[in-house]
C-alpha positions as CSV (number, residue, x, y, z in Angstrom):
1,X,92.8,-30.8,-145.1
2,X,94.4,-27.5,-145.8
3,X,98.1,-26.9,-144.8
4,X,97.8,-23.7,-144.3
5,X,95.1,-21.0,-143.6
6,X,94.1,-18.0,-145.7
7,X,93.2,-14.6,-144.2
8,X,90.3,-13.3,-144.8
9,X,90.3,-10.6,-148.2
10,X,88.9,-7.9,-146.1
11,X,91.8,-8.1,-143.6
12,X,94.4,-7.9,-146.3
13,X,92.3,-4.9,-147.5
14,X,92.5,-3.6,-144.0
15,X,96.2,-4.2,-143.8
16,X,97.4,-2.7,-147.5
17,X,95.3,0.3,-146.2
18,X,97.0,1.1,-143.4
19,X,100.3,0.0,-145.0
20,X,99.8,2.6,-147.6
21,X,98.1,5.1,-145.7
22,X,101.5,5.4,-143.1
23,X,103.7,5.2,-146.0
24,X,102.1,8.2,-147.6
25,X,102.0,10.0,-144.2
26,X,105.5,9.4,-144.0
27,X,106.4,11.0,-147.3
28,X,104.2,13.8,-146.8
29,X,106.1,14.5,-143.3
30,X,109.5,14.5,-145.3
31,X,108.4,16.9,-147.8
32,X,106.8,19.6,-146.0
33,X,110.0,19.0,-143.5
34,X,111.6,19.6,-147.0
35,X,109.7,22.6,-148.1
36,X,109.3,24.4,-144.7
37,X,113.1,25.4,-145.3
38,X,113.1,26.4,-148.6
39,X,109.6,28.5,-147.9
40,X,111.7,29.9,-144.9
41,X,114.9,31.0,-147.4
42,X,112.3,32.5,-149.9
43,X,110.6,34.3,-147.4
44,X,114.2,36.1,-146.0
45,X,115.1,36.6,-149.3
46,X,112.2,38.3,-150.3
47,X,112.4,40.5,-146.8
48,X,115.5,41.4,-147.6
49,X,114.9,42.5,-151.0
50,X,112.2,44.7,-149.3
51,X,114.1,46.3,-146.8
52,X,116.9,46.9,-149.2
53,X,114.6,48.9,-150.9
């Protein structure tokens, strides 16, 4: 008799899928988060330079 019971292969498919799947939602959130303010400096700076000119 077993001590212990294995899940199923699919289900730990299942779950390293959606693990993975969040975390790389997560890091993508951070770096346009990131990259919306430097996007956002790049564009004043470049509006400036225009109406300075």
């Amino acid at each position: 008799m077993k001590a212990f019971n294995k899940p199923a292969t699919s289900k730990l498919v299942t779950r390293f899928d959606n693990e993975l799947r969040n975390l790389l939602m997560e890091d993508l959130k951070a770096f346009r988060e990131k990259n919306q303010f430097t996007n956002r400096n790049k564009q004043e700076a470049v509006q400036q330079q225009l109406s300075a000119a």
